[in-house]
C-alpha positions as CSV (number, residue, x, y, z in Angstrom):
1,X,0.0,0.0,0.0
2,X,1.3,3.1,-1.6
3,X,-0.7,6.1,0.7
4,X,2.2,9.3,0.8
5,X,5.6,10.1,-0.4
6,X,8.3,8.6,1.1
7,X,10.4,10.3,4.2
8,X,13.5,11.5,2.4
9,X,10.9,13.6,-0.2
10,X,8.8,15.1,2.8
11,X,10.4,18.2,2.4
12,X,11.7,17.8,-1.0
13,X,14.8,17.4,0.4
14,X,17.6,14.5,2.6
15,X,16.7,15.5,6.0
16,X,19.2,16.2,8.1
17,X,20.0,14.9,11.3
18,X,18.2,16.2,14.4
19,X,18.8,17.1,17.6
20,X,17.7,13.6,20.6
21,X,14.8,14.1,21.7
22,X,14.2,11.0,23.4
23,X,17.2,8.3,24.2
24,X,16.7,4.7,25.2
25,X,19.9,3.2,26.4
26,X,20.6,-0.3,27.2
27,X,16.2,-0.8,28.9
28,X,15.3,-3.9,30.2
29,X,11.9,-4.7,31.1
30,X,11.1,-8.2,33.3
31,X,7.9,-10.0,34.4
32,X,8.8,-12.9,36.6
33,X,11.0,-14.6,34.3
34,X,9.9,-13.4,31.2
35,X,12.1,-11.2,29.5
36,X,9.9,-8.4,27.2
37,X,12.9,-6.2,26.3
38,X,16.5,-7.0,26.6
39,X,19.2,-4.2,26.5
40,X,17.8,-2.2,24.0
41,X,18.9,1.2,22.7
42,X,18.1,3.7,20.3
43,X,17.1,7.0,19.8
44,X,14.1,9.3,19.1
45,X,15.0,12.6,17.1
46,X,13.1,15.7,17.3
47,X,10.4,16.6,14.5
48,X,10.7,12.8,13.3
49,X,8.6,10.1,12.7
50,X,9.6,7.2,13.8
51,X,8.7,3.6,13.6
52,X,8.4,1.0,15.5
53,X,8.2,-2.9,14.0
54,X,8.6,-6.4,14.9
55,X,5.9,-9.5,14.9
56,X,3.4,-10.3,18.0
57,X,4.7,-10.3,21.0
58,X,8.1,-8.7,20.0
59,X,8.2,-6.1,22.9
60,X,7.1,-3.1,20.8
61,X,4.1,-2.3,23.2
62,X,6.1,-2.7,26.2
63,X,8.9,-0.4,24.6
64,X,5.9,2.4,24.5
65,X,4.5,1.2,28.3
66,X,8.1,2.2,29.6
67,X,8.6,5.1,27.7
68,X,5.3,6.7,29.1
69,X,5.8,5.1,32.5
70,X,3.0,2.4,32.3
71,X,6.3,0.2,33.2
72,X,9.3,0.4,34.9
73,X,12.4,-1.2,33.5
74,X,15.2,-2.9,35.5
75,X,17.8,-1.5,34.0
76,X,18.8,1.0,31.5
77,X,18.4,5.0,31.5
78,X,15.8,7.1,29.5
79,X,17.0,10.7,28.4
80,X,13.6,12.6,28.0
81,X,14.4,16.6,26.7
82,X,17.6,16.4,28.0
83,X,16.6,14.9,31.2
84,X,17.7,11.3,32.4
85,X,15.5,9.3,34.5
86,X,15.1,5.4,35.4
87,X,11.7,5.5,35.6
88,X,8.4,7.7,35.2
89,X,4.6,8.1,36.1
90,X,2.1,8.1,33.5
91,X,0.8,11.8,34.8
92,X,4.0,13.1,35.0
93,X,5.3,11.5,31.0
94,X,2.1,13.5,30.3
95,X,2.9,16.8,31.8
96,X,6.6,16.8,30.3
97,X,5.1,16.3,27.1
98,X,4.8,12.7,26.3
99,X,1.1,11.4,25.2
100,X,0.0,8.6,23.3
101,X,-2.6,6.4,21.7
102,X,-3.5,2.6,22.5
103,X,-4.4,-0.6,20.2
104,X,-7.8,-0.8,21.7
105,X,-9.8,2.6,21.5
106,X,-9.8,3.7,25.1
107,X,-12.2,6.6,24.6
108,X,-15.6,7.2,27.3
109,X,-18.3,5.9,24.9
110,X,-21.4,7.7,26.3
111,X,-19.2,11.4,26.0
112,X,-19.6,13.4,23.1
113,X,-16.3,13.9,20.8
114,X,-16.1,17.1,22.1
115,X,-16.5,16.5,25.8
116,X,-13.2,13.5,25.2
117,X,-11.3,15.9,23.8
118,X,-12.1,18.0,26.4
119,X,-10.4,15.4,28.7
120,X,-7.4,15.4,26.9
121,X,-6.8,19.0,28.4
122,X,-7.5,18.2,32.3
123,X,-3.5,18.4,32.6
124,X,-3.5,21.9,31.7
125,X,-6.2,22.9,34.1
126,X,-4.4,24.7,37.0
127,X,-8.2,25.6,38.9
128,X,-9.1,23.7,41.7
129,X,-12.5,21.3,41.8
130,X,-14.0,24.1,43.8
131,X,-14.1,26.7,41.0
132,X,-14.4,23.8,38.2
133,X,-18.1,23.0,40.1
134,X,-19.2,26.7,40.3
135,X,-17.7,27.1,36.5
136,X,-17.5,30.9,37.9
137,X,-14.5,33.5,37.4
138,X,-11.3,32.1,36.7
139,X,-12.4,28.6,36.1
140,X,-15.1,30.0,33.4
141,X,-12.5,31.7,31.7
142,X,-10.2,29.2,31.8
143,X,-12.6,26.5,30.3
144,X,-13.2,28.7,27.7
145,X,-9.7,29.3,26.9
146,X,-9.2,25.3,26.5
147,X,-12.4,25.0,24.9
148,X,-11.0,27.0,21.7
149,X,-8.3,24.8,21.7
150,X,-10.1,21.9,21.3
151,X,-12.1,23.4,18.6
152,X,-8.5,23.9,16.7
153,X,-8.1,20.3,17.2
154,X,-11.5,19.4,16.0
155,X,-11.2,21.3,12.7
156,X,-7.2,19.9,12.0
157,X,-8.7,16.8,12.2
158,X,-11.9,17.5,10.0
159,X,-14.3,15.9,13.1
160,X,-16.5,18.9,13.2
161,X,-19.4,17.1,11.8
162,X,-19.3,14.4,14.9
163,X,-18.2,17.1,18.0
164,X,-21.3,16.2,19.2
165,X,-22.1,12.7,18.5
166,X,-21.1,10.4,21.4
167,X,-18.2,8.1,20.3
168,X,-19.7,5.3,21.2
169,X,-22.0,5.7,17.8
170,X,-18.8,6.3,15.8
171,X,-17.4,3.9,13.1
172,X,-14.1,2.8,13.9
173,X,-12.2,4.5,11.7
174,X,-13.6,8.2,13.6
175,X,-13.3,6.7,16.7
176,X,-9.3,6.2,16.1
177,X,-9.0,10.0,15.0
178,X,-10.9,11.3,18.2
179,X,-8.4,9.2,20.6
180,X,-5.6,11.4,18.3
181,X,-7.6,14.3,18.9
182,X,-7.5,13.7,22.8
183,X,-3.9,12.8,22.3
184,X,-2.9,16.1,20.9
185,X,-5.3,18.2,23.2
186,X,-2.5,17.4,25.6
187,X,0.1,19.2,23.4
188,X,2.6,16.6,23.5
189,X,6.6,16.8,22.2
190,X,6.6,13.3,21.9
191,X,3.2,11.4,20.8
192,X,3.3,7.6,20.9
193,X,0.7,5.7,18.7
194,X,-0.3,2.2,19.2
195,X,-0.8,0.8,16.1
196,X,-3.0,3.6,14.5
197,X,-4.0,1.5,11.7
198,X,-5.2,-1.5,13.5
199,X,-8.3,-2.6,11.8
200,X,-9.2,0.0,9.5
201,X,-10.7,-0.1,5.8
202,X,-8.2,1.6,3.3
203,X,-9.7,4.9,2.7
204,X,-9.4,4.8,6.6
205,X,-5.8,4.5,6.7
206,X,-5.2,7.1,4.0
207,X,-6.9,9.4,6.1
208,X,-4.7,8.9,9.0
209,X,-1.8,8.5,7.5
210,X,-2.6,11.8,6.0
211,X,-3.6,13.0,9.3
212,X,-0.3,11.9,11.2
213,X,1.6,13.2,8.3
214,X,0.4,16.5,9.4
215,X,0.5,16.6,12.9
216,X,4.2,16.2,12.2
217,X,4.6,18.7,9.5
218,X,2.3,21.4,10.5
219,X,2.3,20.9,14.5
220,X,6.1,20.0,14.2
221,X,4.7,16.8,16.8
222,X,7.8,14.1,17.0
223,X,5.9,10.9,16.7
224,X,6.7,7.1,17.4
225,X,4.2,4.5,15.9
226,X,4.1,1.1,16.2
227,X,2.6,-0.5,13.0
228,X,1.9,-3.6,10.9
229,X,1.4,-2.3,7.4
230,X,4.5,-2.3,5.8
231,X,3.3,0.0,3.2
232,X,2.3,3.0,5.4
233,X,5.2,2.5,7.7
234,X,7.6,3.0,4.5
235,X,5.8,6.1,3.3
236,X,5.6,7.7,7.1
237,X,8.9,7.4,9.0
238,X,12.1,8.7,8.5
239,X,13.8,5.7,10.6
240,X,12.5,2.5,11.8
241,X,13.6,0.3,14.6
242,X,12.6,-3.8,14.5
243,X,12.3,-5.7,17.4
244,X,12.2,-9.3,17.7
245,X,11.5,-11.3,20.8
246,X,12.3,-8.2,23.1
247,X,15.6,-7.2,21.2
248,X,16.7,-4.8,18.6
249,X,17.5,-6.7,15.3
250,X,18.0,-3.5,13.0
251,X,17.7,0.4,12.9
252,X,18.1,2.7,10.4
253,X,16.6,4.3,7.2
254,X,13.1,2.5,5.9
255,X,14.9,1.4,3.2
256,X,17.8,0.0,4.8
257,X,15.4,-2.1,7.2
258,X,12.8,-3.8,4.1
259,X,16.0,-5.3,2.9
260,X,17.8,-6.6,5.7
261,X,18.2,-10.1,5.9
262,X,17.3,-10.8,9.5
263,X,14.4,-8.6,9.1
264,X,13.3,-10.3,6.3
265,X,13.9,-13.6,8.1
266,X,12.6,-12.5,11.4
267,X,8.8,-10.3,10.4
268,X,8.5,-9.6,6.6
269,X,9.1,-13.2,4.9
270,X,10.0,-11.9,1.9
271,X,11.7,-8.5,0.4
272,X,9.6,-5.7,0.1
């Protein structure tokens, strides 16, 4: 599947190489005695896309869980924006900048779009519950303020025509672009996204390829996506990482992966 221009031609140009955003060096991540991720490194570049491959059960989810704190690795160090930290909190990943999306919509069905995109900017509240309940003076105005936002979000991703539809009624393919919505109502550096493309028709993924393409041009969003479909991972990213049974098998340019050998032998099956 052929859906957008490849990396290098983004710009009509080689990019060039960025300052680290995000460095992974030598993680480990246990449970019991099963080993998810075994001294893996690599780096995250500001303004990129990049991906993030391997079969089932490769470690690529757990790579994400520990890079937004859902996990804690054993060992290793993670450089986040210049600052280097064993380990993290979900709430406070989100509040330096890191948010992401998960392989399972994880949205509140009964809610309107609007009102879950509206909980995508509960970080950036700074009222207390007192003044939210009175919705009175600061907290009005402050409401309001994030309220616009979301309306910026809601026209970027061409949702207008569903703000008020509760997800729940959504096809799948919407449902997937209000959980981005959410996502970037958190103004994240660093958005992680869970296999975006998971189960979605092909006019679907055009649209969010499309969709991501911009949140990374326009928004100038690094991103880091886990996905199956070689195709769109080929024409998105500007590096890609493989994983195989919790270790790193290869890294580089898209092209430079599709035809290495224990890439091919380990998740493609054949040359792309």
């Amino acid at each position: 599947m052929n859906v957008l221009v490849s990396p290098e031609d983004k710009t009509g140009t080689q990019r060039k190489e960025r300052e680290v955003l995000l460095d992974l060096e030598n993680v480990s991540l246990s449970f019991g005695g099963v080993k998810a991720i075994t001294n893996i490194s690599f780096d995250i570049q500001r303004g990129e896309i990049r991906a993030i491959i391997g079969p089932n059960g490769a470690g690529k989810t757990s790579m994400l869980n520990v890079i937004n704190g859902f996990y804690q690795p054993q060992q290793g160090r993670i450089t986040f924006n210049g600052k280097t930290r064993r380990a993290m909190k979900p709430h406070l990943a989100v509040s330096q900048g890191i948010a992401r999306t998960f392989q399972n919509v994880a949205l509140f069905k009964g809610m309107s779009t609007l009102d879950n995109i509206m909980a995508g900017r509960a970080t950036r509240m700074h009222r207390n519950m007192f003044w939210q309940i009175l919705y009175y003076g600061p907290a009005r105005a402050e409401e309001i303020e994030h309220r616009k936002k979301v309306e910026e979000i809601i026209d970027f991703l061409e949702i207008q025509h569903i703000r008020r539809t509760p997800v729940g009624k959504l096809p799948y393919g919407l449902q997937k672009r209000v959980e981005l919505a959410r996502a970037l109502a958190m103004e994240p550096e660093l958005l992680l996204l869970d296999e975006p493309m998971a189960g979605m028709n092909l006019e679907e993924k055009e649209d969010m390829s499309r969709f991501i393409l911009d949140v990374n041009d326009q928004l100038g969003t690094t991103i880091a996506l886990i996905e199956h479909d070689m195709g769109v991972v080929m024409d998105l990213s500007d590096r890609v990482v493989v994983l195989d049974y919790g270790r790193k098998i290869a890294d580089g340019a898209p092209e430079e992966v599709q035809n290495n050998q224990e890439v091919i032998d380990a998740y493609l099956g054949v040359s792309h």
